[in-house]
Structure formats: structure tokens, C-alpha cells
N, C-alpha and C positions, 0 to 999 in steps of 0.2 A: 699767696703765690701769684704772678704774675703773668697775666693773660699772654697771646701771642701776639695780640695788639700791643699789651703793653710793654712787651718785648722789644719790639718792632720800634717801636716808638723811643724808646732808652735806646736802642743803637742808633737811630737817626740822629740823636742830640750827642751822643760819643763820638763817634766815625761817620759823618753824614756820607762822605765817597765809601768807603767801604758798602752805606746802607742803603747805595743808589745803585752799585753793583751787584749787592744782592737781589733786590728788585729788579733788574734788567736780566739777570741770570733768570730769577721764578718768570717774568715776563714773558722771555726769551723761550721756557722750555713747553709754555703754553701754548704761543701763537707763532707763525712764519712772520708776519708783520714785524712783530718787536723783536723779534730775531734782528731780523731786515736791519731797523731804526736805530739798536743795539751797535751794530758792529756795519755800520754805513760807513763810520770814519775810515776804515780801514782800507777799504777800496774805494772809496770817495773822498780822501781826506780834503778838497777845496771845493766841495760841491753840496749845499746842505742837501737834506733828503727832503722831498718833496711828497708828503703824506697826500694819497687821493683813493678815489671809493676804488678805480678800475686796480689798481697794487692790489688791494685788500680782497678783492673778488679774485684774481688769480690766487691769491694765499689761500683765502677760502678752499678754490678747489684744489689745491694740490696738498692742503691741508685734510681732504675728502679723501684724495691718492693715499697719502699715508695711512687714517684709517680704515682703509679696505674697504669704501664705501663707494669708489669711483674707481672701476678699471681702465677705461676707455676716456679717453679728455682730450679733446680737440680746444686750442683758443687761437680766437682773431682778432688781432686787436694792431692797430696802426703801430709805423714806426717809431721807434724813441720811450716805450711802453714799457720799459724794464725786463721784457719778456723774459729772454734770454737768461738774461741776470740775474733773476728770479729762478727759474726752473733750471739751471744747469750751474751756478756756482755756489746762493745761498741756500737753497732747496736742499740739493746732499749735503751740506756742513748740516743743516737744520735737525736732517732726517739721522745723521752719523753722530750727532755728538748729543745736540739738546732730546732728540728722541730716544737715541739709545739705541740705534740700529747700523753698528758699524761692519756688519756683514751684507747690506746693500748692497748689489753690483749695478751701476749704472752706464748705458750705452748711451750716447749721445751721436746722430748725425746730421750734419747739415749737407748745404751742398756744395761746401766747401770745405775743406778739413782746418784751415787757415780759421775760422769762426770757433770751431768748439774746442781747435787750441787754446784760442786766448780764453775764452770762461773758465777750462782744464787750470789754468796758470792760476786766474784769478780764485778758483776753487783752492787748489793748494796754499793760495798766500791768506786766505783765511784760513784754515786751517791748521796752519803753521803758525798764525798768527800769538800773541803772547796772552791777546785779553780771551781768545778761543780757547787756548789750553789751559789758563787758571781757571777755565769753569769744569771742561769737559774731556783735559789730556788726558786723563786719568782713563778713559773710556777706550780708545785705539791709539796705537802709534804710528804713523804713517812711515813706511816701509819703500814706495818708491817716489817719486814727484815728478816723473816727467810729462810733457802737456800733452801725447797724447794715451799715456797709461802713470795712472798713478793707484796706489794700492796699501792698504793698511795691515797691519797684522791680523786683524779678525776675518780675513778671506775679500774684504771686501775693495771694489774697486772700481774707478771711473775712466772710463774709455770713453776717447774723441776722436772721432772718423767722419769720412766722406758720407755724402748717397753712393748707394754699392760700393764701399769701399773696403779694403777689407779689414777693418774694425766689427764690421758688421756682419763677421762671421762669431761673432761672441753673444750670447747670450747676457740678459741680465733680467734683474727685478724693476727695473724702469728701462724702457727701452722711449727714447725722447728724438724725437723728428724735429729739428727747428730750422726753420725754413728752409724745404728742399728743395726748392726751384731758385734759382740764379734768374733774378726778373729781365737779363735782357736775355733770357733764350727762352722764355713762354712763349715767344711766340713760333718757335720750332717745334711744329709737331712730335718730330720723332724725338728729340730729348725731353718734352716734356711725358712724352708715353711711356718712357725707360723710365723716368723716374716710378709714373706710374705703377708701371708694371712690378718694380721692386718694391713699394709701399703693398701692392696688394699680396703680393707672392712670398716675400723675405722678410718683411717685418713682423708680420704673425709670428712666424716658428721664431722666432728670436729672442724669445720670454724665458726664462726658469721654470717658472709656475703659472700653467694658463690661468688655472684658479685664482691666483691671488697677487702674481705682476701684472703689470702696469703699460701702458702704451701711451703716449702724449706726445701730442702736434701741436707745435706753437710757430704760428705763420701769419703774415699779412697776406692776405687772396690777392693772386697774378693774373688770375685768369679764371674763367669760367669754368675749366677744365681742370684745375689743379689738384692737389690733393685733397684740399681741404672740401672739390666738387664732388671729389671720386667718394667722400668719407661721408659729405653730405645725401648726394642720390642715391647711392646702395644702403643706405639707414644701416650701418654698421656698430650701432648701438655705442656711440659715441658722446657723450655728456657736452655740449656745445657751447661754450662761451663764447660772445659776439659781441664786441665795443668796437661801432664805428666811433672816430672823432666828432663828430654831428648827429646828433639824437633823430630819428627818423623814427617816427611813432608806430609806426605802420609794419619798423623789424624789432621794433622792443622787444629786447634778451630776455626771456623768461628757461631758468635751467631748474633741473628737479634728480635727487637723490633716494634712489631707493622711492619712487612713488611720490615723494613728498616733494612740496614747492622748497628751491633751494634758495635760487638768488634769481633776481627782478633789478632789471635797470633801473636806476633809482630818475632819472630825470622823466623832465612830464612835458618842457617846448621844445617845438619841431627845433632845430638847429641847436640847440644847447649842446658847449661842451663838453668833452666825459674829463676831461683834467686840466681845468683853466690855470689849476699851479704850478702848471709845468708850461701848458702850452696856452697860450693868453690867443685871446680873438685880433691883436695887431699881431702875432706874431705867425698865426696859418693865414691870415690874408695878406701880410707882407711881405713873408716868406716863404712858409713850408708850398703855399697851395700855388703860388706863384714857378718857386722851381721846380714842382711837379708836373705843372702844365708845361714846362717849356724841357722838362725829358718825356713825359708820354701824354701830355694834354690830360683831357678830362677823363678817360681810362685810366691814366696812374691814381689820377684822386679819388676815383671812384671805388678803385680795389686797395689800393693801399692805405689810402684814410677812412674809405666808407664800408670796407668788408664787402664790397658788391662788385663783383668784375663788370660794371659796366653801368654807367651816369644813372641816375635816379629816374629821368624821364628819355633813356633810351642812346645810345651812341650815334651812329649813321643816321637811323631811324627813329625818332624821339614820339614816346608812345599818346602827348598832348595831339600831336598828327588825326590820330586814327578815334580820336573821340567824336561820337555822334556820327562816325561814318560807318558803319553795318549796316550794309542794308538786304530787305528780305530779295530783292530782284532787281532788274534794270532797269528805272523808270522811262526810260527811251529807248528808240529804236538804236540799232547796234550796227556800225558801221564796218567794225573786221573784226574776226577774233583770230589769236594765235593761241597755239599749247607749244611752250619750250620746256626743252628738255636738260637738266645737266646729268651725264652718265657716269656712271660706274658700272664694273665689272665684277663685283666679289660678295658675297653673303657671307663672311667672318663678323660676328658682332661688334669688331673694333677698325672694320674697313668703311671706304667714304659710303653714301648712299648715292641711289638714282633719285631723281625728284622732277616731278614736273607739272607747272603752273599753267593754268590758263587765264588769258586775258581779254579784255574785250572793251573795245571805245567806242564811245557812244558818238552820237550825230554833235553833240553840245563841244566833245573833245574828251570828256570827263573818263578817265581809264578804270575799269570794272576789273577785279581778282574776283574770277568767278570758280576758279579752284583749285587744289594743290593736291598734291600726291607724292609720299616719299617710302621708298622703299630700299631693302638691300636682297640682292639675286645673283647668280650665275647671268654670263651674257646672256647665255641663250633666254633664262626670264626676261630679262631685262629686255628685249627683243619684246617677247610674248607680250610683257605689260605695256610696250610704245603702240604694237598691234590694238591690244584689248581696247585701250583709253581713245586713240582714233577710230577704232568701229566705234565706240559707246558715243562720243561726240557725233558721228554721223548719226547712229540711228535716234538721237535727241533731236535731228533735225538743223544740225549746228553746220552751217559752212565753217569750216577753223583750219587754217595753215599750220603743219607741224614744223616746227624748228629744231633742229639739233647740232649741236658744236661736232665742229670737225677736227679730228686731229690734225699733226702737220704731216705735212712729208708723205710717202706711198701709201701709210697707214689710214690713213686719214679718204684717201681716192679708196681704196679698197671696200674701208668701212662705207662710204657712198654706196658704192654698188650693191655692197649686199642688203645693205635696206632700200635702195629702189628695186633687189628684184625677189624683198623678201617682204619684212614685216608692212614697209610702206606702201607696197605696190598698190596701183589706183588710188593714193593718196596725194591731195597736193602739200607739199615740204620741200624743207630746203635747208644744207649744212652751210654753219657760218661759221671760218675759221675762230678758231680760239685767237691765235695771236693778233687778230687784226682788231680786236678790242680793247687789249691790257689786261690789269691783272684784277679780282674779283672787286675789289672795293672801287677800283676807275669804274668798272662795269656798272656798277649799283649805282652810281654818283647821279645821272640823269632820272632816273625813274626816284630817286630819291627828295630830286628837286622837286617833283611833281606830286609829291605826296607833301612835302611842304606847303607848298601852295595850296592844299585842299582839293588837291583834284582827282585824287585815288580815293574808291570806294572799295571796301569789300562784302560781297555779297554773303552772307550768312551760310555755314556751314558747321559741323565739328570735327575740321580740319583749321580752324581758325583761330584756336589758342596757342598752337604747334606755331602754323604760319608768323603769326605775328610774335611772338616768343625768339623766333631765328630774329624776326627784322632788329628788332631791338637788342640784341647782344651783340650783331652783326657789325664790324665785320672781327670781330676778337671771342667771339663765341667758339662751342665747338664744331657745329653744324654750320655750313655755307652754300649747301648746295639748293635750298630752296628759293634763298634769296638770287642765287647765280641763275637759276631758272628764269625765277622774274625778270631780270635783269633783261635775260637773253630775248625773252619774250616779249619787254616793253620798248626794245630797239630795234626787233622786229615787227612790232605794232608800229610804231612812225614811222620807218623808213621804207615802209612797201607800200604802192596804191591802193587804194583803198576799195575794199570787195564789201558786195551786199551782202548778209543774212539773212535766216529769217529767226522770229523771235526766241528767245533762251525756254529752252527743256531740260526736263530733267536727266541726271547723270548715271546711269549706274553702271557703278565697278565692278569689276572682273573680282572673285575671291580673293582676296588679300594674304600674305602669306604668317603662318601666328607672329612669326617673328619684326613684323614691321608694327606690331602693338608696341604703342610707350614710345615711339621715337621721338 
């Protein structure tokens, strides 16, 4: 009797197509990859397929999704990465035919409905396809096709919509995010906060089965602030996949299933590519990184090839600056100090903060961060804490001029008045129109020179990982107001005469309110 080897073997020598179809079929019902490799021709008929580690690691995990072993999947990974293509057109054919689960309901939104039409389409035309159904028609028959609902007989069905659109009032067993942010409007607070706000609020309830559906985000990071920030800082128990284009040793992807080590970056040199077969080193420095730089400079290359909203060694503020400059105090006498202020009015956890910097230049020229403070309050705190921070500065023994931005127009004289006949009274300060500066980043631009040149110190504190955190994502972060601080306060350090001191004391702060912990 003859083995299954040697079964296997007499049909390869009989029907060798026939015994390569079989083999692609058993391949196909094993792995997403040979699915993939399988039925490439079909939606790539003039494009061969380009086998690489980072495919095989997305397969991997959505291969995890299918077996119930990953609910939560977040991946980052640069443009041209098959993302898309993978998780919304071969993925459900994979999961519907070769798996055997053609009651699957799958949502898809991007942030455009225009995008998960077209994989909708390209979904159906596999499926439809003639080498798809002599393995696995026999399983569902597809009932509607259009691109943005198409749906089988066995209940199951794939829906393509907008963010907040109303596709996404459907439920399903995958409920799939691909890229919700439209990259030139990240930099729009409030669209990117809507979007925000519908990922944390509507997406959730949007599952079948909280137990056992699925949630996955597949995005290039826009911004420090995006989704992929909001999924990151709230540890939302997300399974994290992370391939920049260039190996940074320093964020090597290390992902884990149920406890257990999953997948590890496989590259070991700083700058190594993660898919030289697709994307060659003439082809991102000739091309990709070249017209990236000339639509958003070193922020598009940074977030969208590097998974990092912002340049390796710092944006505005480049973190090589601030090396070997911590210091425990002023080693010279101090020539003026300022504390500016940038205000805000509201204590909502998703409204701007107050914050405010102190400054101080020494005899040599050399400009000292002697300290920061940021907070969120009602006016009337926020009043309280400009009070608090100028008694604390005198009773340290500090001569220090308070600064604060004025609004325009009768608002702005009003606000005058009530701090010189309230919190500032007996203080010496001074309001400096906002408009007669520009806009935050013109503002940073000088003091930013000046930290270039090595001539900003900052004096040791543990307010100084915060601090210098804003400078360096600045000005495309989410926080701006420490660095506007400074700003305010280092162009009121040069431009006024210069006053004696006497030497720095210490600070101490008024109660702090719980809610300004973590900022």
C-alpha cells in the first residue's frame, strides 16, 4: 500500500499542475503568506510578489487574530507595506474560504470611504475569482458585491466606510481602522480630536463578541497625537507591531502572545532595511526620503518611514543640543531672571494647559531654565498659581520679572488690569501682545538658535524630563505651551535692560492640583 509520500509523489509525475495546485491549496489553508503567494497573480497579474520578513510578520499576527489568541492588534509599519492589502482584501478571503469561516462579519474604516472601496472590490474579485472557487466555492456563495457591502449566504459580510461614517454603525467580528487620519489634516487639532474621540468612544461597542472579536489598526504614525498615540499611552492592551524602514536598535519590536515571546525584529545594524526587496537603499534615498522631505521635511520621514512622529535626534529642538548641559546650579552671577507665562483658562483633561518657565542669564550671556511648571485650572487657579509661583520666586530671594501674553483687542487691556490690581499687585510684570510675535514655532525660532549654539543650560530638576520631551517633539507634538513659555520668556530675557539679582534659592511650590500628575 502506498504511503501519502508516495502518493504525493505518483501525482507530481502524472499531473505535475494539477499536484502544484494541490500543494498551494494544502499551503494556502495553512498559512496567510502562501495564501498571499498563491493567488498574487490575481490582483497583481504584472507585478511579481516580493517575499519579505515584515508580509510574514503581519501574517503572523493576523494569523494570531484568527486563532483567538490576539484581540487587540495595532501595526505600524511605512507606506507601500502591503498593509492594506493584507488585512482587508487577502485576510477575509483567507479567513472565509481557506479557514472555513464564512460567517465572518468584517467592518472596515478608513478616513476615507474612497480607500476601503477599492480593497471592497479587490476583495470581491478574489473571491469571485475562478482559481478561489475550485478550492473553496463550495464553502459560501457570495450573494451581494458591491464595494461598499458585499455579503455571502452564510450571514457573513464586509462593510467599507468612512471614520464616523455611517458604515460604522454595524457591528462585526473584525472591526479594522486603516489609517484614520487624512495626513494633511493632523495637523488640525479639532479633526484630528473627532477622529480621536470616535476611535475611543465608537469603536469599542462596535464588536459582535467583546470576548472573542477583533479590533485592528493598521496605520503609518502622523503625528504624536494620533491614534496609534492615543492606543499607545492609555496601554489599551493592544498587541503592537512596529517596523520602521530603518532599524533603530534602540525601538527594536519585540511582540508577545498570551505571555509568551512572539516576534522580535529580526535585523541587528543601526539603519538596516526592513524590505531591501521591495524598497532598495538607491531607491528611499533617491526617491521615497527625498519627496518626503520636500511635502513635510524631516517629520514626514520621521513618522511615516520611521513610526516616530518626530526626527530621531529631535525636530525644532535636536536632543544632541542638550547633552552634558544639566546642570546642578548657576556657576555665575545672574544678570536678570524672567518667569513667562502661556495661559489657559479650563481644567477639562483634553483642554490646553497653563505653563510657565523661568529663565535666567548669566554675566558670560549663557541663558539658564531654571524652571517649568504646567498645569490645567479654572481662571481663577490659574490666577492663584501666577500669585503662588511670584510670592515663591520673591520669598527665594529672586529679583524675577513676570511675563504674560496679552490678548488683542479690549480683552486683552481688561485682562491687564485685573492682574495689576489682583494677583500681580506689587509685582514687577509686563503683558506682551501675542500678535506682535507670530505664530508658536516663529516664536521658538530664536531661543532655539541659542540652544544650538550651546548656550542654554538647564538647571536640574524633576520637571526636566517633561520639559525637554515638549522641546523635542515641538513644534508638531501635542503639548506647546511650555515651549511658548520659554519662548515668551527668552525674548523677554534680551529685549529688556538688564537688572541685578541676587544669587538662586530655592523654589517651593504652592500644592499642586492631583490632576497635573503625568502631564
Amino acid at each position: 500500500m502506498l504511503s501519502d509520500r508516495e502518493k504525493l509523489v505518483a501525482q507530481v509525475l502524472a499531473d505535475p499542475e494539477a499536484a502544484q495546485l494541490a500543494l498551494d491549496k494544502a499551503d494556502s489553508e495553512d498559512k496567510l503568506l502562501e495564501f498571499i503567494a498563491a493567488h498574487w497573480n490575481i490582483l497583481e497579474p504584472g507585478r511579481p510578489f516580493a517575499r519579505g520578513w515584515p508580509v510574514e510578520a503581519i501574517c503572523d499576527h493576523l494569523e494570531a487574530v484568527t486563532n483567538g489568541d490576539i484581540l487587540r492588534l495595532l501595526i505600524n509599519v511605512p507606506p507601500g507595506f502591503m498593509k492594506s492589502l493584507t488585512t482587508n482584501v487577502f485576510w477575509p478571503a483567507w479567513e472565509w474560504g481557506p479557514k472555513n469561516n464564512p460567517s465572518y462579519r468584517y467592518v472596515t474604516a478608513a478616513y476615507s470611504e474612497e480607500l476601503t472601496f477599492r480593497d471592497n472590490r479587490k476583495f470581491m474579485q478574489l473571491c469571485n475569482s475562478a482559481q478561489y472557487k475550485a478550492n473553496w466555492g463550495d464553502r459560501f456563495l457570495i450573494e451581494k458585491s458591491g464595494e461598499g457591502l458585499c455579503t455571502n449566504d452564510k450571514t457573513g459580510f464586509s462593510r467599507a466606510t468612512s471614520v464616523a461614517g455611517v458604515g460604522t454603525g454595524e457591528r462585526g467580528d473584525r472591526f479594522k481602522v486603516d489609517d484614520p487620519h487624512n495626513i494633511k489634516d493632523t495637523e488640525s487639532d479639532a479633526k484630528r480630536e473627532s477622529t480621536l474621540l470616535w476611535f475611543a468612544e465608537s469603536v469599542p461597542t462596535r464588536i459582535n463578541d467583546p470576548a472573542k472579536s477583533a479590533i485592528i489598526t493598521i496605520m503609518q504614525r502622523v503625528h504624536e497625537h494620533d491614534v496609534s498615540g492615543l492606543i499607545i499611552s492609555k496601554e489599551l492592551g493592544f498587541t503592537h507591531l512596529c517596523i520602521p524602514m530603518e532599524f533603530e536598535p534602540e525601538r527594536k519590536c519585540f511582540t508577545e502572545v498570551k505571555g509568551v515571546p512572539f516576534f522580535e525584529d529580526p535585523r541587528i545594524v543601526d539603519g538596516e532595511l526592513a524590505w531591501p526587496q521591495r524598497y532598495t537603499r538607491e531607491f528611499l534615498e533617491g526617491t521615497l526620503k527625498p519627496m518626503m522631505m520636500s511635502q513635510g521635511g524631516d517629520f514626514s520621514v520621521a513618522s511615516q518611514l520611521q513610526q516616530r512622529p518626530q526626527p530621531r535626534g529631535g525636530l525644532m529642538f535636536k536632543k544632541p543640543w542638550f547633552e552634558d548641559k544639566i546642570v546642578s546650579g548657576i556657576p555665575e552671577p545672574v544678570s536678570k531672571r524672567v518667569r513667562a507665562w502661556d495661559l489657559a483658562g479650563s481644567k477639562t483633561k483634553r483642554s490646553p494647559r497653563s505653563a510657565s518657565v523661568r529663565l535666567a542669564r548669566g554675566k558670560s550671556g549663557a541663558i539658564y531654565v531654571e524652571h517649568c511648571h504646567a498645569f490645567r485650572g479654572s481662571p481663577l487657579e490659574v490666577e492663584q498659581r501666577v500669585r503662588a509661583l511670584s510670592q515663591a520666586d520673591r520669598d527665594a530671594g529672586l529679583s524675577v520679572q513676570v511675563v504674560l501674553p496679552q490678548d488683542p483687542a479690549q480683552a486683552g487691556k481688561s485682562q491687564k488690569i485685573q492682574y495689576a490690581r489682583g494677583p500681580l499687585a506689587g509685582f514687577d510684570f509686563k503683558f506682551v501682545r501675542e500678535s506682535a510675535e507670530g505664530d508658536k514655532a516663529s516664536r521658538a525660532r530664536p531661543f532655539a538658535a541659542q540652544c544650538e549654539l550651546g548656550n542654554v543650560f538647564v538647571v536640574k530638576g524633576d520637571w526636566n524630563d517633561d520639559f525637554l520631551n515638549e522641546l523635542f517633539t515641538f513644534p508638531t507634538g501635542r503639548y506647546k505651551d511650555r515651549v511658548d513659555a520659554t519662548s515668551l520668556a527668552y525674548l523677554s530675557l534680551v529685549d529688556q535692560p538688564v537688572q541685578s539679582a541676587p544669587a538662586p534659592g530655592e523654589l517651593i511650590l504652592p500644592q499642586a492640583d492631583p490632576e497635573d500628575a503625568g502631564y
